[in-house]
Each structure stands twice: as structure tokens, then as C-alpha cells.
PDB file with SEQRES, HELIX, SHEET and CRYST1 records, atoms N, CA, C and O in Angstrom:
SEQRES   1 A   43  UNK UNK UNK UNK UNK UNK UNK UNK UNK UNK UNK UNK UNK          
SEQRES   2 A   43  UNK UNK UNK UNK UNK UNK UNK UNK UNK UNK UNK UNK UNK          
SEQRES   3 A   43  UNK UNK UNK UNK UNK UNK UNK UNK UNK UNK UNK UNK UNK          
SEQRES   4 A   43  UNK UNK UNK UNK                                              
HELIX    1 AA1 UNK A    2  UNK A   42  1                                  41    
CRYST1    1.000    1.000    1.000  90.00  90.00  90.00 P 1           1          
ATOM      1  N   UNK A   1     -34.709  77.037 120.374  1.00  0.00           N  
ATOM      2  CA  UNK A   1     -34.085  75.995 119.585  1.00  0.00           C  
ATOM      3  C   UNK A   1     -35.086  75.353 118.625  1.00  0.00           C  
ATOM      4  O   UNK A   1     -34.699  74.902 117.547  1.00  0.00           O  
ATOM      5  N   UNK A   2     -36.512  75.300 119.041  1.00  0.00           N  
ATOM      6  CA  UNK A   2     -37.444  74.527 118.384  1.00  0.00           C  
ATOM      7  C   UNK A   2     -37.784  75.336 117.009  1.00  0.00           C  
ATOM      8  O   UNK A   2     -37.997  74.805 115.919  1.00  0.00           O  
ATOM      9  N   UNK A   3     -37.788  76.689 117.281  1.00  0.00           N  
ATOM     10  CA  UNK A   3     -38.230  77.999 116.017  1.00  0.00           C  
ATOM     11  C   UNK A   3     -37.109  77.781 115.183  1.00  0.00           C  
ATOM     12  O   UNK A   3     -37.380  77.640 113.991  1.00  0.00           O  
ATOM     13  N   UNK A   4     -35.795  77.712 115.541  1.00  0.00           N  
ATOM     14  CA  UNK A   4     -34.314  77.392 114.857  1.00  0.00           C  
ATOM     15  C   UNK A   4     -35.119  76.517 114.363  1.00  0.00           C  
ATOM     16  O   UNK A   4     -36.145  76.911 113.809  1.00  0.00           O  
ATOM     17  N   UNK A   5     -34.793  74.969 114.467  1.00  0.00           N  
ATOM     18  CA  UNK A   5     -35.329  73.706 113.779  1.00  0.00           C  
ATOM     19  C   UNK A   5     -36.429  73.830 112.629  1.00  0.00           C  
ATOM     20  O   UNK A   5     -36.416  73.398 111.476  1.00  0.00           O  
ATOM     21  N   UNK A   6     -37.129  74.368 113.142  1.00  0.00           N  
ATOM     22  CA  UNK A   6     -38.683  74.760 112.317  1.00  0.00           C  
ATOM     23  C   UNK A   6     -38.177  75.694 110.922  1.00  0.00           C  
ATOM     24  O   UNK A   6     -38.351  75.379 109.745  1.00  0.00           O  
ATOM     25  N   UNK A   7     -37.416  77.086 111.521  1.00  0.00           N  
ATOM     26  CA  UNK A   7     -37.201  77.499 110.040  1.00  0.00           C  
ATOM     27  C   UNK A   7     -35.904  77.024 109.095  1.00  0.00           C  
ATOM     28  O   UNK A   7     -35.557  77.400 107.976  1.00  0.00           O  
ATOM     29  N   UNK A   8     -35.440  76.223 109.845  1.00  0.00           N  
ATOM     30  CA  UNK A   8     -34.618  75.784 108.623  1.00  0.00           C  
ATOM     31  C   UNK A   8     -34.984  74.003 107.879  1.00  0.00           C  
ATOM     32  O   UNK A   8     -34.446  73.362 106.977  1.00  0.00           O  
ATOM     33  N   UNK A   9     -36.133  73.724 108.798  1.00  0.00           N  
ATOM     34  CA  UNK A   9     -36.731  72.539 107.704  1.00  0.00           C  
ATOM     35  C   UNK A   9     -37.661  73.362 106.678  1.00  0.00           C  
ATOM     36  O   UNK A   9     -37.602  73.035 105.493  1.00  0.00           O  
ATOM     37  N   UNK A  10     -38.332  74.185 106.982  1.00  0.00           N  
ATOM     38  CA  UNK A  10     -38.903  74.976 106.599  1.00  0.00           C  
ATOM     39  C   UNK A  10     -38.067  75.486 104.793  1.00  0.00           C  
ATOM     40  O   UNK A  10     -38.458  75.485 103.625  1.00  0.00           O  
ATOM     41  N   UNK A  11     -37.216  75.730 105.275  1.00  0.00           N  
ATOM     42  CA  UNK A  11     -36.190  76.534 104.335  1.00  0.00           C  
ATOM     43  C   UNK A  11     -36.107  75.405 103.046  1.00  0.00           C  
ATOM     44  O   UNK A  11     -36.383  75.461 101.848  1.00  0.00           O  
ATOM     45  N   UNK A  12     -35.526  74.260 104.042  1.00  0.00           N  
ATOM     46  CA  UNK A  12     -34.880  73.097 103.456  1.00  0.00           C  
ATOM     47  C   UNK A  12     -36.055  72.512 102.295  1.00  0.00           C  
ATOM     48  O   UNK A  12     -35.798  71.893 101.263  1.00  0.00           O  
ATOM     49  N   UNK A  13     -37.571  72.964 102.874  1.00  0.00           N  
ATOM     50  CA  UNK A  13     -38.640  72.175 102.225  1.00  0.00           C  
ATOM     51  C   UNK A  13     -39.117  73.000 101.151  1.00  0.00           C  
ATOM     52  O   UNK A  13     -39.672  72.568 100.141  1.00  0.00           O  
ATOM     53  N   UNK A  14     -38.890  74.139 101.397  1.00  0.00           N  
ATOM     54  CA  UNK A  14     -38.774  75.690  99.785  1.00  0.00           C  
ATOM     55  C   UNK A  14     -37.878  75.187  98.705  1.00  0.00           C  
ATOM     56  O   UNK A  14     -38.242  74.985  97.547  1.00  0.00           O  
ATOM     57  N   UNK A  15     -36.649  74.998  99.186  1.00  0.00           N  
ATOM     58  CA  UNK A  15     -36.093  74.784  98.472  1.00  0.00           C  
ATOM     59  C   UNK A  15     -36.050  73.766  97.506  1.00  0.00           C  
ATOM     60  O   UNK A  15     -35.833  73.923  96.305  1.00  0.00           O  
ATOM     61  N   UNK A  16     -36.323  72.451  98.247  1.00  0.00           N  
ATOM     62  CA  UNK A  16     -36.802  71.548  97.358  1.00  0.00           C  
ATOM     63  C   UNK A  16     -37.995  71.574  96.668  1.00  0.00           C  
ATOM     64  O   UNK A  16     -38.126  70.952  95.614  1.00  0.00           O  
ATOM     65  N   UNK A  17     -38.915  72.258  97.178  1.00  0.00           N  
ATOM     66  CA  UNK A  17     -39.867  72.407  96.018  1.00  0.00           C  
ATOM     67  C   UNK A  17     -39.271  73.233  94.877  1.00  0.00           C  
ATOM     68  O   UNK A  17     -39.162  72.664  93.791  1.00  0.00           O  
ATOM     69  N   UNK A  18     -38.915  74.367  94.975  1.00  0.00           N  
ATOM     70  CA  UNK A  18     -37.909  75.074  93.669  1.00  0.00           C  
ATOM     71  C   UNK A  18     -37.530  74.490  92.907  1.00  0.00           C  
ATOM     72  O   UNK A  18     -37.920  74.729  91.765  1.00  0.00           O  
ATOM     73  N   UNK A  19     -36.420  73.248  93.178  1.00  0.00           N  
ATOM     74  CA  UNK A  19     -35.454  72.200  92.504  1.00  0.00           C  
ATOM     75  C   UNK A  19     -36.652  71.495  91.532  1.00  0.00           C  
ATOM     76  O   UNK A  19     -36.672  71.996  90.407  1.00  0.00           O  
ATOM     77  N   UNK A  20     -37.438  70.656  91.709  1.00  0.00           N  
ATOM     78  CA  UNK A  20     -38.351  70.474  91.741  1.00  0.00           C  
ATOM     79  C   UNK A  20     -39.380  70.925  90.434  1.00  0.00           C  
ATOM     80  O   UNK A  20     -39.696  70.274  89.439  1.00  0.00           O  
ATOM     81  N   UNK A  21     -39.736  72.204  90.826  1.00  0.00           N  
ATOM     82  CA  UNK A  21     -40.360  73.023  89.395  1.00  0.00           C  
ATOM     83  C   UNK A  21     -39.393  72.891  88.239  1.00  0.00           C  
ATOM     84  O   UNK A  21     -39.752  72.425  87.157  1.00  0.00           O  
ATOM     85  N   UNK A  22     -37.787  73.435  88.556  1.00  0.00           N  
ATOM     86  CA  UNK A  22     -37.032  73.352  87.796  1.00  0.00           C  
ATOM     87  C   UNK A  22     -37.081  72.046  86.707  1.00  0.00           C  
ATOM     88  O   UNK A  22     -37.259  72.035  85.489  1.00  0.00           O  
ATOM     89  N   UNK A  23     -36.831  70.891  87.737  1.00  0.00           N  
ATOM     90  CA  UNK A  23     -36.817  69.875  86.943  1.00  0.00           C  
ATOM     91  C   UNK A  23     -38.003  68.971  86.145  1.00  0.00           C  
ATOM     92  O   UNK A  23     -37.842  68.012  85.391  1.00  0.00           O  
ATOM     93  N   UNK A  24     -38.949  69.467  86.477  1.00  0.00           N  
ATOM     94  CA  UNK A  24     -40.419  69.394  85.571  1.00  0.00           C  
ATOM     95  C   UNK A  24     -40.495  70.601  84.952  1.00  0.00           C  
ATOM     96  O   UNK A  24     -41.523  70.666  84.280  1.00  0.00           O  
ATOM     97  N   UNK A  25     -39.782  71.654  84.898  1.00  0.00           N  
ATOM     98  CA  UNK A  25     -40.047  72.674  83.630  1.00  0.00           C  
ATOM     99  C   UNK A  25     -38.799  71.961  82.556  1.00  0.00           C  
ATOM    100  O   UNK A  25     -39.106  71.904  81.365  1.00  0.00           O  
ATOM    101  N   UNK A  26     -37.698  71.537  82.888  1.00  0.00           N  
ATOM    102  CA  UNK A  26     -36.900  70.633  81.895  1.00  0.00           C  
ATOM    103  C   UNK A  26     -37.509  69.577  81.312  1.00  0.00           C  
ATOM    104  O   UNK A  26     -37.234  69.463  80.117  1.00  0.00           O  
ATOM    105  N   UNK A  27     -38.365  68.633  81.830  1.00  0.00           N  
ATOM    106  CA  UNK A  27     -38.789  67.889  81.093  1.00  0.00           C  
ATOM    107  C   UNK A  27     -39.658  68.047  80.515  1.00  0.00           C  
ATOM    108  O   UNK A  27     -39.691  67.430  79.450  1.00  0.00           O  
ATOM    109  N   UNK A  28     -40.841  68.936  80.857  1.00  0.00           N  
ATOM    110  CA  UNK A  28     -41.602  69.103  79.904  1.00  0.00           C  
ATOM    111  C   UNK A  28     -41.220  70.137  78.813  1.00  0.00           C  
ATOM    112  O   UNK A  28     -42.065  70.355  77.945  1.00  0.00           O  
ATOM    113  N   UNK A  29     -40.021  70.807  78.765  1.00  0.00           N  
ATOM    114  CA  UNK A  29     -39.035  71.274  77.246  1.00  0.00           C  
ATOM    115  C   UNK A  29     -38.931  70.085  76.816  1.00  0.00           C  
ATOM    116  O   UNK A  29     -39.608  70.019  75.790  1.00  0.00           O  
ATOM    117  N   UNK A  30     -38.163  68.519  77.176  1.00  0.00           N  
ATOM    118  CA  UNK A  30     -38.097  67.634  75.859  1.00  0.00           C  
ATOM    119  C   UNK A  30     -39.195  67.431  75.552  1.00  0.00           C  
ATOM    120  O   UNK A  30     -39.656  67.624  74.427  1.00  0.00           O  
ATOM    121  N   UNK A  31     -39.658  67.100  76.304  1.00  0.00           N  
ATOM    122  CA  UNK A  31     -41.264  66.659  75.891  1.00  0.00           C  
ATOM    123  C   UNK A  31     -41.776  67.463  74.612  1.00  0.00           C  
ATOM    124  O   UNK A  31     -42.149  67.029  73.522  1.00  0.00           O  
ATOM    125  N   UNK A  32     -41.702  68.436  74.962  1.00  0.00           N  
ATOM    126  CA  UNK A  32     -42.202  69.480  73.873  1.00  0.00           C  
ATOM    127  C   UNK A  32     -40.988  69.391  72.813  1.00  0.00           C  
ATOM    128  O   UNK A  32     -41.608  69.831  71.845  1.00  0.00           O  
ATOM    129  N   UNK A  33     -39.955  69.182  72.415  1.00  0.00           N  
ATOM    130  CA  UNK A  33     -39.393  69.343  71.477  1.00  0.00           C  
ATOM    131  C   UNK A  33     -39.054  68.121  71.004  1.00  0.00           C  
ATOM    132  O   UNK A  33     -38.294  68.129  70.036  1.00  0.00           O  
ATOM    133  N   UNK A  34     -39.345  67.260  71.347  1.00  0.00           N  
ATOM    134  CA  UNK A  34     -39.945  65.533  70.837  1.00  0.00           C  
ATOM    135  C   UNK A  34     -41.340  65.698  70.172  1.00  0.00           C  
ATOM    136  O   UNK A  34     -41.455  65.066  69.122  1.00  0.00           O  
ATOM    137  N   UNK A  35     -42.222  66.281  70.492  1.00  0.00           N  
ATOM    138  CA  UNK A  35     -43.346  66.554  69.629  1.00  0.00           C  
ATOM    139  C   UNK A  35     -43.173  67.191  69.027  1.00  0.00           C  
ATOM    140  O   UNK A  35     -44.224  67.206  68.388  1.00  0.00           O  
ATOM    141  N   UNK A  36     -42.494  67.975  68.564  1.00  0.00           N  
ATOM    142  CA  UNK A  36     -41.690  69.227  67.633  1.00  0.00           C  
ATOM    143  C   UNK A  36     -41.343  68.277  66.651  1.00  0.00           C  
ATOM    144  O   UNK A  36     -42.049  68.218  65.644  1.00  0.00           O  
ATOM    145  N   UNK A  37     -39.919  67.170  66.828  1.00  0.00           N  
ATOM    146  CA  UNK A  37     -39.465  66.143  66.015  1.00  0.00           C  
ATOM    147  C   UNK A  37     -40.724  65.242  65.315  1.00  0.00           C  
ATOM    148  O   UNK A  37     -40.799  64.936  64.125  1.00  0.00           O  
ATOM    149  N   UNK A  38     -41.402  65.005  66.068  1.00  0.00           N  
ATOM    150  CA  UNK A  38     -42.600  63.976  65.179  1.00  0.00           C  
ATOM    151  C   UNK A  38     -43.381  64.677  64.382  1.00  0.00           C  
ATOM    152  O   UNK A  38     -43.917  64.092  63.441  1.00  0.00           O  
ATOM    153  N   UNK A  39     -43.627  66.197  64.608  1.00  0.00           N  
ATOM    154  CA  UNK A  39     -44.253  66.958  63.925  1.00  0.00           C  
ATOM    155  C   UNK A  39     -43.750  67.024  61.982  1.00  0.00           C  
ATOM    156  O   UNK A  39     -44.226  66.878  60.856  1.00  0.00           O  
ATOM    157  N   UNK A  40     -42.308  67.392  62.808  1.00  0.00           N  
ATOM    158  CA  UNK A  40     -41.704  67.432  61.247  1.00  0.00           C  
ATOM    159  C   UNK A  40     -41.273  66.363  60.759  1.00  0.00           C  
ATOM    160  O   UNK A  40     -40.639  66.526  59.716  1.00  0.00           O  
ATOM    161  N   UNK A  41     -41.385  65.201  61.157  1.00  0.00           N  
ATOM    162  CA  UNK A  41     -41.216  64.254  60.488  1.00  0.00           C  
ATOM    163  C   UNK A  41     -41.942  63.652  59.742  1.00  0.00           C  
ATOM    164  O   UNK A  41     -41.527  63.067  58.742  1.00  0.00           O  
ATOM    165  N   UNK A  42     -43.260  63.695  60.133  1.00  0.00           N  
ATOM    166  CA  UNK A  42     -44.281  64.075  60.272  1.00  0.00           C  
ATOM    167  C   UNK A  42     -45.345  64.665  58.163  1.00  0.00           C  
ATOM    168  O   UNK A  42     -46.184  64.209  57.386  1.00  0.00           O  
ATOM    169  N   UNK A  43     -44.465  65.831  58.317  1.00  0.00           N  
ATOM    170  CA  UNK A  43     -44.275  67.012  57.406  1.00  0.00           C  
ATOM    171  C   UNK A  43     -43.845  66.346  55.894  1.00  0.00           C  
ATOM    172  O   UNK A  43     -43.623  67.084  54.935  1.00  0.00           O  
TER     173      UNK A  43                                                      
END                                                                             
């Protein structure tokens, strides 16, 4: 029961790291395409 428990916090804690990357690879796209905008404004 304890190995049960273990791999599915386990699982649970992958996964949220995944989510995670995802949502810091989204922000650093605006990020980057906000410096894109000042660039050409910029121009």
C-alpha cells in the first residue's frame, strides 16, 4: 500500500512540474513579444 502511495505522489509531483514548464514557457513568449513591440516602436 505504501509503494501504491509513493508512486502516485510521485506521478502527481511529474506532473506538476510539466504544467509548470508549460506555463513559464508561455510567459516567457509574451515576454518576448512585448520586447518585440518596444522594439518596433522603437523603429
Amino acid at each position: 500500500m505504501q509503494r501504491l502511495l509513493a508512486l502516485v505522489m510521485l506521478s502527481l509531483f511529474a506532473l506538476s512540474l510539466l504544467s509548470g514548464c508549460n506555463t513559464m514557457r508561455g510567459a516567457g513568449e509574451d515576454i518576448e513579444q512585448g520586447g518585440e513591440a518596444i522594439q518596433r516602436s522603437a523603429d
